[in-house]
N, C-alpha and C positions, 0 to 999 in steps of 0.2 A: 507433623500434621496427622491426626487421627483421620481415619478414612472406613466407610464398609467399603468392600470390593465392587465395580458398578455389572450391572445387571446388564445382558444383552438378550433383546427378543432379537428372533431371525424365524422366523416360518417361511415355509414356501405353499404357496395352494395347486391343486392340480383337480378342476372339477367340469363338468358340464355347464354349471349355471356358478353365477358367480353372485352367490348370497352371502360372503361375508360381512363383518359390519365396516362402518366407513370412518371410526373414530379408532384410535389407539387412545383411548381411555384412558389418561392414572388417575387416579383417587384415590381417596384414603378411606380406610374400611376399619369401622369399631366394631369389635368381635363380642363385647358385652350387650350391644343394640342388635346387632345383626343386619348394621346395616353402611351404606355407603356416606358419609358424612364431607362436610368441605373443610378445605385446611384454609390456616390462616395465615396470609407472610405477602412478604414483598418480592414482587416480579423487576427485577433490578436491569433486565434490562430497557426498562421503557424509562431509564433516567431517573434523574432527581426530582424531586416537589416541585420545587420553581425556575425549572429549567424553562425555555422560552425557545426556544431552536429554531432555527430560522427552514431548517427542511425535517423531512417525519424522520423516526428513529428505526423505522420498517426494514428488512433486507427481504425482495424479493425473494431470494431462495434464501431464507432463514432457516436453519438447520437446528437449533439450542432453543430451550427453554432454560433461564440461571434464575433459581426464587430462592428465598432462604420461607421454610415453614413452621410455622411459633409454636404451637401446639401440640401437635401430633406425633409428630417425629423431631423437631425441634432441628433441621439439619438444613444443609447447606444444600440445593441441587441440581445439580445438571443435567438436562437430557438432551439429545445428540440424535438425530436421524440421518445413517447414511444413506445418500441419494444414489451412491455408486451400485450399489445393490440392486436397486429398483430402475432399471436402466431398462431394461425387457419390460415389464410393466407398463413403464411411459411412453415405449416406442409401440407397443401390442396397442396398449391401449388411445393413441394418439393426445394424452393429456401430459400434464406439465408438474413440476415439482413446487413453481411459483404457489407462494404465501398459501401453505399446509402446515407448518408448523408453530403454534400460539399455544399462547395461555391463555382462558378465560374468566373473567368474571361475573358475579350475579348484578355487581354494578361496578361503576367507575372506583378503578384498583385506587390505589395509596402508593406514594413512591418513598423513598427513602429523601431521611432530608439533604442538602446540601453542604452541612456543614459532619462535623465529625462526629454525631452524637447518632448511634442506632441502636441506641436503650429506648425506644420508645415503645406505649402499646398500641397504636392507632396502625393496626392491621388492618387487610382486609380480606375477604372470604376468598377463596381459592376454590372456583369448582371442579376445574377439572386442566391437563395438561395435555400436550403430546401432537398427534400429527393425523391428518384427515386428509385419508384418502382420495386422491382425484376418481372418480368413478367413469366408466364410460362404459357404454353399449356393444362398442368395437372389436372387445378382447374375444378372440375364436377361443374354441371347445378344445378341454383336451392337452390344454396347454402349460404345462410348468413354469409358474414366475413367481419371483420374491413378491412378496409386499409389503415387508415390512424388516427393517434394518434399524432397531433404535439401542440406543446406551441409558442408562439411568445409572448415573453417581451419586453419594449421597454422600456425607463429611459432617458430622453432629461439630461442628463448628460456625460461627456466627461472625459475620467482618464488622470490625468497628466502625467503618470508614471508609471512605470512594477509593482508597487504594489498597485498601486490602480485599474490598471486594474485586474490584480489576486484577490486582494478582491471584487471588484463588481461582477467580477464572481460569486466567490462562494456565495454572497448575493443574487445575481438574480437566481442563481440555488436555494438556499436555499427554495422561492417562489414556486418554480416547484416543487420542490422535494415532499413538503407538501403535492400537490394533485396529484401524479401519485403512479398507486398500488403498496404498498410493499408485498410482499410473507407472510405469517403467518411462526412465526419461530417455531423449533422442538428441543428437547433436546436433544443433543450427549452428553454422559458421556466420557468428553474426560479425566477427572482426576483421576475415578478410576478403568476405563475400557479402552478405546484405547491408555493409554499414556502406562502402565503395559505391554501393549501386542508388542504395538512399540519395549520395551526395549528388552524384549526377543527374537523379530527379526531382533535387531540388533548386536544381540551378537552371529548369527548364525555365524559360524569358515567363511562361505562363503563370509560374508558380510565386511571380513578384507584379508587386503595382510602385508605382512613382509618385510621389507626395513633394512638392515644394522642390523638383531638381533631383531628388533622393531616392534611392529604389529601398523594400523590405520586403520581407517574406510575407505572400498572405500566409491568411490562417487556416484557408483550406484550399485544397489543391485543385488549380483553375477557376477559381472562385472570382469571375465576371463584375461580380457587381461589390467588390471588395475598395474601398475608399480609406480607410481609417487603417495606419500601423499598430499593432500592437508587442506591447514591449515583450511580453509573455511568450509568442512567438517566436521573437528575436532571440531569445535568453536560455528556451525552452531547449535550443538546439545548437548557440553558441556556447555556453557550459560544459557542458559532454564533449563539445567538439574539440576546445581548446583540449581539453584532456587527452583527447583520442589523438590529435596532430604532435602532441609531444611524448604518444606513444608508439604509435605507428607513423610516423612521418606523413600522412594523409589528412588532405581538407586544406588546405590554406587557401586553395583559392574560395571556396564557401567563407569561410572566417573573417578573411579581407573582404569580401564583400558586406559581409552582415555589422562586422566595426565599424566601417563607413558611417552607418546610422544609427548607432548609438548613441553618441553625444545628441544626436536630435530629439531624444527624448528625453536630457534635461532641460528645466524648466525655472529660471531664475524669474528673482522679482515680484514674487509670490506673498499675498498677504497684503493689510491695511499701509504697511508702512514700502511694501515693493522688498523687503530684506531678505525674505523669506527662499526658499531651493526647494524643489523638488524633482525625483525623476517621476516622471508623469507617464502611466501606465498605455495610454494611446496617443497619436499623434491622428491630430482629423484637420481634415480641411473646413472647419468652421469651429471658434470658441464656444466652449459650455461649460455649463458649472462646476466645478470640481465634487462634486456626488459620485462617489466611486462605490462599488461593492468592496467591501475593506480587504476579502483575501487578494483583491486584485489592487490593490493598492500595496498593499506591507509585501506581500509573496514577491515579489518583482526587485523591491530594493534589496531584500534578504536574498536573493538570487544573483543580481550584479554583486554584490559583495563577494561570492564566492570567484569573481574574477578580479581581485583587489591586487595580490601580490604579484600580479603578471603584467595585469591590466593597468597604468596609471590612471587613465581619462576614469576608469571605472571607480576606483577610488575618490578619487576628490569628487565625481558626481555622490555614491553613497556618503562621503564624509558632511558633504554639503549638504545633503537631505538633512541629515539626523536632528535635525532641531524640530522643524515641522513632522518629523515621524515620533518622536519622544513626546512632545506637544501633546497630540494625539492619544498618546499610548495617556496620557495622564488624566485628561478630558473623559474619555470613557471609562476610565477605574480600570485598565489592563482586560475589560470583557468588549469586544468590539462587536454594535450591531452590523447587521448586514449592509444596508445603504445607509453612507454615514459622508456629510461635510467634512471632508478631510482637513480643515483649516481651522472649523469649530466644534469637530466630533458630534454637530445635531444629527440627528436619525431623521429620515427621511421615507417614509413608509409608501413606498416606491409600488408592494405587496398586495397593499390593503389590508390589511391584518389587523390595524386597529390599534395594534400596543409595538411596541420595540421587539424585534426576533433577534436573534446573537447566533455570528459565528464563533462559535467557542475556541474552537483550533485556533483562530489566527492569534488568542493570546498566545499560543508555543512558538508559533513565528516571531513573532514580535520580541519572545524572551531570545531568541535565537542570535534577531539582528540586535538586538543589546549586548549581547555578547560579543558578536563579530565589532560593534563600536567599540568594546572595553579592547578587544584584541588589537585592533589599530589604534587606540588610542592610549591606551594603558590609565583611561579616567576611571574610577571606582565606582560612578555613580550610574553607570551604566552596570556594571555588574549590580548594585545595589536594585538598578531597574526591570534587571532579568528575572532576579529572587523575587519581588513583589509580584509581575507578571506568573511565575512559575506555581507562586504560592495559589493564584487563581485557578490553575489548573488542579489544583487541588479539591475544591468544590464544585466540582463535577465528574462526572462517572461513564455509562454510554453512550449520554447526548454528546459528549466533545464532540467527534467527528463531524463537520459539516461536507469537506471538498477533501478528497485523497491527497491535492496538490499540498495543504495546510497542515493535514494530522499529523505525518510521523517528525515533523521537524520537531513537536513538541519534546517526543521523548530523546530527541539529541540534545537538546535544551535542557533537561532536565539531567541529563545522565553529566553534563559539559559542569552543570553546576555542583552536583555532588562530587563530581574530581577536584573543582575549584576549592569546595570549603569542609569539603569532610562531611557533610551533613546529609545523613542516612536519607532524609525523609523524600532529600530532590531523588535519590535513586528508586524509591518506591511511586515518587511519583510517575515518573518515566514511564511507567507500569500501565498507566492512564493511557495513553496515546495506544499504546501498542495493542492493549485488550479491544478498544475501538478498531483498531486495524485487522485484527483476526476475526471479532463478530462481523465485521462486512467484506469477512473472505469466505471465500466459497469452495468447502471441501469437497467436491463428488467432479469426477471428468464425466463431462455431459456424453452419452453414447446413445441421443435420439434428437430427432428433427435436424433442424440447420447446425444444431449443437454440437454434433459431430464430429463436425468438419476442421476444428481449433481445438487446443487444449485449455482448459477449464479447470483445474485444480489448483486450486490456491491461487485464482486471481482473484483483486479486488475491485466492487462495487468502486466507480468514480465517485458517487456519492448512494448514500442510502434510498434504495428505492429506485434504481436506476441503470448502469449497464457499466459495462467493462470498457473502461477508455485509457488508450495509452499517454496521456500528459499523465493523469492519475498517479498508473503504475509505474509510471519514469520516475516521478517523486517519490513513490513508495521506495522501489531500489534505491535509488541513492540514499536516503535518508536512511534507510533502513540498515544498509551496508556500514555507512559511518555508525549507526549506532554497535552494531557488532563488533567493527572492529577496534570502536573505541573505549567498548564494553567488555573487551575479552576478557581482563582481569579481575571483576568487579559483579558481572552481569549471572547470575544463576544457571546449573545449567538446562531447566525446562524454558528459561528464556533463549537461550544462545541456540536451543534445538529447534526452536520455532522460529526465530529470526533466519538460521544460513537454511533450512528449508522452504522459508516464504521465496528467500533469493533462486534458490535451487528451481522452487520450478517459475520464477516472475522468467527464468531465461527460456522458458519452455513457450514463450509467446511466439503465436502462429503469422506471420504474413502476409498481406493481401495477394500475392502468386501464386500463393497454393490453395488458394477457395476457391472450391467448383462455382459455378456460376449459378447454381439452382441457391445459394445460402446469399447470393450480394439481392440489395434493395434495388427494385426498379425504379426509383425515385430517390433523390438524397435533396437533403433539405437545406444545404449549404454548397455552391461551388460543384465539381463533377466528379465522378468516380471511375479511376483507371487504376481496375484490377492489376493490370501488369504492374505498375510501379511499387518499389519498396517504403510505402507510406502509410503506416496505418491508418485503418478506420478508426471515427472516433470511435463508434457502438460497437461492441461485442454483442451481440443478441442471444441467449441462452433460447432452448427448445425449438420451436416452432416460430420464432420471430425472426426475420432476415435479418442482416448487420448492415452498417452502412448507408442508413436510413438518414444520419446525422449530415456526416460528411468524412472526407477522407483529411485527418487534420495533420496537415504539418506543425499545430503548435504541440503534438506531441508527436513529433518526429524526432524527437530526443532520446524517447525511450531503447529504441536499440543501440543507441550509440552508447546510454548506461552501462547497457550489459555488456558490451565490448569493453569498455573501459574497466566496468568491475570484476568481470571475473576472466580477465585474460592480464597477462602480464609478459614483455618481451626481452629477450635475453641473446647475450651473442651479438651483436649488436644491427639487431633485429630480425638474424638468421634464425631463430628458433622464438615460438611462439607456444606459451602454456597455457591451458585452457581449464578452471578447475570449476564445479558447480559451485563448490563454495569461494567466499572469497579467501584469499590468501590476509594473515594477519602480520608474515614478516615473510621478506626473501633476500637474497644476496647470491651474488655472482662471484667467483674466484675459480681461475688456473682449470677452466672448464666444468666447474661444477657447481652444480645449483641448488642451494638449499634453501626452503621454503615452510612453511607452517598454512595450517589450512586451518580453517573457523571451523564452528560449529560441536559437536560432542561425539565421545569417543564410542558411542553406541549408535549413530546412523554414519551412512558412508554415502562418498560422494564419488563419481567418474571425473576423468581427466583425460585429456589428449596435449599430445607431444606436436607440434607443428613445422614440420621443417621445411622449410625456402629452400631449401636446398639439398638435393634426394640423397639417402644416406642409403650404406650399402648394411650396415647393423644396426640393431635399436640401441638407445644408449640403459645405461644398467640405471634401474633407478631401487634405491633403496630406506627402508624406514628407520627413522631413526627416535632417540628418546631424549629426555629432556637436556641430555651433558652430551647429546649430541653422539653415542654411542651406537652402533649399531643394534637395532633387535633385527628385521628379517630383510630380504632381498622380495622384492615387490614383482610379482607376475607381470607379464603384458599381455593383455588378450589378444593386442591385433597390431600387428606391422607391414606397413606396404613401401616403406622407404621415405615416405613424405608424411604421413602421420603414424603416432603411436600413443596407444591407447591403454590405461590403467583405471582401478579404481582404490580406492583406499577410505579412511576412517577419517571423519571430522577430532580438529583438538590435535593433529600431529604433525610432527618434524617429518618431511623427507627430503632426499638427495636424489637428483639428477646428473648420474654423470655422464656428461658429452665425447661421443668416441672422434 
């Protein structure tokens, strides 16, 4: 790929009055006029032409401007505002990094079309780019502060297509990413301390209600006036947990509890003729129409699936769905709207909106659970149902993303089908979900307001336009994991560097015990909020806005038990505990020694800890090793106290622990 090298402003100001101007300006400047002129191109990431999205395409703290420009420079480009920079600025000046960075127009822009064809000339003007300053009256005299941190890349290349533009993205971002500050990460003992403590607070009598005889988890914690189970809930935290109790021996009594009520949310009999199964996303003490929001219908079966080979009851209910969700999937042409008759696929404009809105992700869902039916089933016509599905995520670009819970499944779906058939184009499609996942991540660690007080880099928008919620990010890691470690052979490496470090820091997520109490809401809008427990808030609030405004949600009280599950692995037979930021891609056990492979790419590094149950009087020798399994060096340890032991090492390698 041909590339110019990107451009970085950095100024700092140090004045009495603060008369700069309030725009970072780019435009394009003809040297034969002498004068400032507008370029002409598509702003790619406000989607496709006839994209319909059921939520805006916005990221509150949007960082990138990505346009391609027809005229002038005829190039591809990116530009990148780092927030981390301007940290002093927005604490000085008590304003916000929210919605500063746009592109503008002289009128309503032109998008790229949907299908594969961006030969076209139906441009439109491009005034101007970049990032506008929050201004405030506030900032004292006399004072040194950034204001301005931005990248501009440029690539005289032109994407044919929704996936080649989504992959240059993330290539050109990949460039950026390399030189703007990352945080220094910190160890949370999420596997043998905050996951332990979770369970206990979720088995307080408050944190369930009783439906027909039956107890289930509300959905938010002490949530009073809580009637209706939901499946999501259930799923959200029996998933992870089955994982985590046959890896740490911990949770069964949680697990027994929450089985109990599973089968109650199949639902037989379904349909004109009564033939019809489904599992049914809530269980309420009064009948209503089957009008579902479609992620929360498809997300939940595609979900119990994942508990099929363990779980029987769990299988024959997903096997028994698959006719009415296949149904479905073909009623809407694989693009599902938002509120949709899950029996007739009629849209149901719940919104007001006027016309049909589409969650576009739940097509990557949907290709998913076709696969998981072809997998149990060994039928063809479900993988034949995936490819149709997958091909749909094809025609579309930024707008996929509707719900974090939806998006990354697609690019597992996509990566599952190009292993299946050899066919280059599912692996670029893959590429789709994932670029959507990175524009509504959020590169700068917030260091003002309430923003403080939690880490902030590299978590993901819930949805666009909105705040940081742990069901989201629990979806994100898992999905995101499987897709790395199912990609490790196949996957690029500016992809694989941006996957095990989205994981690297999703484990850096902060707590409700460790926020001061001047950042939690005095009000929550759902159930109550008890800072003490290990339960996240749903909101993450960025700057000046308090968290926990929503409620305190157990339906993603899943999230940490991900991270315990993904990036720890138990050895010895379960007297030694490894802990790596990235996840591990293979490991085995033999005659005391542990060899293991870690994700990610051999140019960033990841920290580790040793964990031992049982207090040693040496640290064990750990050493790196090469592809045949040879020795190259003997691996430092920074820190030994008898019960942990501490190292770092390189993503993409073999190493050996050996047990004294």
């Amino acid at each position: 790929m041909q590339k110019v090298p990107y451009y970085r402003f950095f100024p700092q100001v140090s004045a009495e009055g603060w008369g700069f101007t309030t725009d970072q300006e780019i435009k394009f400047y003809d040297t034969l006029s002498d004068k400032f002129i507008s370029g002409r191109g598509i702003d790619f990431l406000r989607g496709t032409a006839d994209h319909s999205s059921a939520w805006g395409l916005r990221n509150v703290y949007n960082q990138f401007c990505f346009l391609y420009e027809e005229e002038i420079i005829k190039s591809t480009i990116l530009y990148f505002q780092n927030f981390s920079s301007l940290n002093k600025y927005y604490d000085l000046a008590k304003t916000d990094a929210a919605y500063t960075v746009d592109l503008s127009y002289p009128w309503i822009s032109y998008y790229p079309t949907r299908r594969t064809d961006f030969n076209h000339k139906n441009f439109n003007n491009i005034l101007k780019f970049g990032y506008k300053i929050p201004i405030s009256e506030e900032i004292p005299s006399n004072v040194e502060v950034t204001i301005l941190d931005s990248f501009l890349y440029l690539v005289p290349v032109k994407p044919d297509n929704n996936m080649e533009c989504c992959e240059l993205f993330i290539r050109m971002f990949s460039e950026i990413y390399d030189e703007i500050d990352k945080p220094e990460t910190i160890y949370v003992d999420w596997a043998t301390e905050v996951v332990p403590k979770e369970i206990e607070n979720l088995l307080d009598p408050e944190n369930w209600v009783t439906i027909n005889g039956k107890q289930y988890l509300k959905s938010y914690v002490k949530d009073s006036r809580a009637s209706n189970a939901e499946l999501i809930t259930l799923l959200d935290v029996l998933v992870p947990l089955k994982k985590y109790y046959k890896k740490f021996g911990k949770g069964l009594d949680l697990i027994e509890k929450l089985e109990k009520g599973l089968q109650e949310f199949f639902k037989p009999g379904i349909g004109e003729k009564g033939e019809g199964c489904i599992l049914q996303s809530l269980i309420m003490k009064e009948n209503k129409p089957l009008v579902l929001d479609a992620w929360y219908f498809v997300c939940p079966i595609l979900w119990t699936s994942h508990l099929a080979e363990e779980t029987p009851a769990a299988k024959e209910m997903v096997l028994k769905s698959r006719d009415i969700v296949t149904m479905l999937g073909r009623k809407v042409s694989y693009v599902f709207p938002q509120f949709i008759d899950i029996l007739t696929g009629e849209y149901y404009d719940i919104m007001g909106t006027g016309k049909p809105v589409y969650e576009y992700d739940v097509t990557g869902v949907y290709a998913y659970l076709m696969l998981q039916y072809y997998r149990l089933t060994g039928d063809k016509k479900f993988l034949e149902k995936a490819e149709k599905a997958v091909e749909m995520i094809a025609e579309r670009s930024f707008e996929y993303a509707y719900e974090m819970t939806a998006t990354p499944e697609g690019a597992v779906a996509a990566l599952m089908l190009y292993q299946l058939t050899n066919n280059e184009k599912y692996l670029k499609i893959s590429y789709i979900p994932l670029a959507n996942i990175i524009r509504h991540s959020i590169f700068f660690e917030c260091k003002y307001g309430y923003g403080k007080y939690f880490r902030t880099f590299f978590s993901t928008m819930a949805m666009p336009e909105s705040y940081v919620a742990a069901c989201e990010e629990g979806k994100v890691f898992r999905y995101m994991s499987e897709y790395l470690t199912k990609g490790e052979k196949c996957l690029p490496e500016h992809v694989k560097k941006f996957v095990a470090e989205l994981l690297k820091y999703k484990g850096q997520y902060t707590m409700p015990p460790e926020y001061p109490r001047e950042m939690i809401a005095e009000k929550t809008a759902c159930g109550e909020l008890v800072p003490s427990w290990y339960i996240p808030f749903e909101d993450l609030m960025f700057g000046w806005k308090k968290s926990g405004q929503v409620g305190q949600e157990i339906y993603g009280a899943g999230y940490p038990i991900e991270i315990a599950t993904g990036l720890y692995e138990v050895f010895d037979n379960r007297k030694v505990i490894l802990y790596t930021e990235y996840p591990l891609t293979f490991h085995s056990e033999e005659n005391g020694k542990i060899v293991f492979k870690v994700s990610g790419t051999k140019d960033y590094s990841f920290k580790a800890r040793i964990i031992y149950l049982n207090e040693r009087k040496q640290p064990s020798k750990i050493l790196q090793l090469n592809e045949k399994g040879e020795l190259v060096r003997e691996v430092h340890t920074n820190l030994f106290d008898g019960k942990i032991q501490e190292f770092a090492g390189h993503g993409d390698t073999y190493y050996m622990i050996i047990l004294n």
